[in-house]
N, C-alpha and C positions, 0 to 999 in steps of 0.2 A: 683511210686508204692504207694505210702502215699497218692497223691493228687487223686487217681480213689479210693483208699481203704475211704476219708474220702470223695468223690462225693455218694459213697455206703453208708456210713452212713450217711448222709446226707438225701437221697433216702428213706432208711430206718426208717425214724425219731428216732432213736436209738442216745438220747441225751445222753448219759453216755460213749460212742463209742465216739461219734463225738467229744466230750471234750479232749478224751486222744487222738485221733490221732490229732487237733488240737496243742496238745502241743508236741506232737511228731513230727512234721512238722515243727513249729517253733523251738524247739531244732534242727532241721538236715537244717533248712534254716538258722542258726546265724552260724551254724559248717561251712556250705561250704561258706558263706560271709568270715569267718577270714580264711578259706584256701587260696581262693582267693584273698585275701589282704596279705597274707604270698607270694604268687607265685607273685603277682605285685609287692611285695615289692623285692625279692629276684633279679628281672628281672631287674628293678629299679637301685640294687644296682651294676650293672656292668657298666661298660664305654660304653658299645657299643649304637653307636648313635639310631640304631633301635628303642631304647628301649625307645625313647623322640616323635619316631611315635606311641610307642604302648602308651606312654602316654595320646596323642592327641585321640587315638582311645578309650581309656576307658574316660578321660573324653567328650569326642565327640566335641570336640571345633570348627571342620568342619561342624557339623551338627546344632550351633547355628543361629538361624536368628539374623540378625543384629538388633538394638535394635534403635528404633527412641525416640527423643524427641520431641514429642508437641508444648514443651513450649518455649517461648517470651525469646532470646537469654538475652536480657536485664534484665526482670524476673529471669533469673537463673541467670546471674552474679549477682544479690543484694541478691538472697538467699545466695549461696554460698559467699560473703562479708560481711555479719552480723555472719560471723565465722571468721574471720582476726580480730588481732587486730591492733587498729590504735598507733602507736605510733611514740612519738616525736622523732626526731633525734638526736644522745647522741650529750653531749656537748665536745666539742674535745680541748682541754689545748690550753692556748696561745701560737702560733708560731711567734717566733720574725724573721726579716729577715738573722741575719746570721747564723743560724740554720736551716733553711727551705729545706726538703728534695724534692727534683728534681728528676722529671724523665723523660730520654730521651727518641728520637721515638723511639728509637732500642728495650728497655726497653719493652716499651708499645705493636711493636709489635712482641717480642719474645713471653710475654705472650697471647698475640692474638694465635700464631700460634701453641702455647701447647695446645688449648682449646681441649677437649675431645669430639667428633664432636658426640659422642652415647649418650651422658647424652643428659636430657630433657631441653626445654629453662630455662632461669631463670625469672624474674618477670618482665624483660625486653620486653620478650613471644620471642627475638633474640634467632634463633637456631643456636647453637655453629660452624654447617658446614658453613652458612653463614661470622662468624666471623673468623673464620681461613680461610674462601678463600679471604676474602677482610684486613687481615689484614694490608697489605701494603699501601693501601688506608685508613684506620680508623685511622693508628698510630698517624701524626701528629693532628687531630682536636681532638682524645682522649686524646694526651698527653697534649693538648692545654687546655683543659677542666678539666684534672683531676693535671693538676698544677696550676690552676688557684681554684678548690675544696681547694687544700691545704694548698694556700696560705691565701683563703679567712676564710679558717676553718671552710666552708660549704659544704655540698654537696646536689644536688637535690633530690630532692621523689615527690611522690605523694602521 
């Protein structure tokens, strides 16, 4: 009704018309925006999983085109690395030999096989379902290696 009423004024070159339904349109276009964000939110707030489609339907996440990058793989890993910072490896207290804590494969690969296989890799870029299917194969060269970190009071980086 508003938007043929203000086509009409518009038509009419009647600038003092076209002003106030101009603002009359925008007052009834912000009203039915926060109705409609009161009725998604309200929908939202139920358990029912539909409502994680109706999500996907209002922000249209089906309807995104996939998003390419151009750029030189290498290129963007140095941009994004002039955001890390570099830092030295803390310095870890002297370990004398008969205090030195040990850890067996069982140890090593119990905690292999907790890994949470939905978290994202770590800086290792290793993805957790990898390490929990091969933990029985990694236990001993990891325990191998990370009692040998402990002993030497070192551990690797890059």
């Amino acid at each position: 009704m508003l938007l043929s009423t203000q086509t009409a004024a518009l038509n009419s070159y009647n600038q003092a018309k076209l002003i106030s339904i101009e603002l009359k349109l925008q007052r009834e276009i912000r009203r039915a925006k926060r109705t409609y964000a009161k009725t998604i939110e309200l929908e939202f707030k139920t358990s029912d999983m539909r409502s994680w489609k109706r999500l996907k339907e209002v922000i249209k996440l089906n309807n995104c085109p996939p998003k390419k990058c151009d750029m030189d793989p290498d290129t963007l890993n140095d941009f994004y690395l002039c955001f890390e910072k570099i830092q030295d490896p803390p310095e870890l207290p002297p370990i004398s030999s008969n205090n030195t804590p040990k850890l067996t494969v069982k140890d090593v690969v119990n905690a292999l096989r907790l890994t949470d296989t939905w978290k994202s890799c770590g800086p290792d870029g290793i993805p957790g379902k990898q390490l929990k299917t091969a933990a029985y194969a990694l236990g001993h060269p990891l325990c191998y290696l990370f009692n040998n970190c402990i002993m030497e009071g070192m551990y690797p980086y890059v």
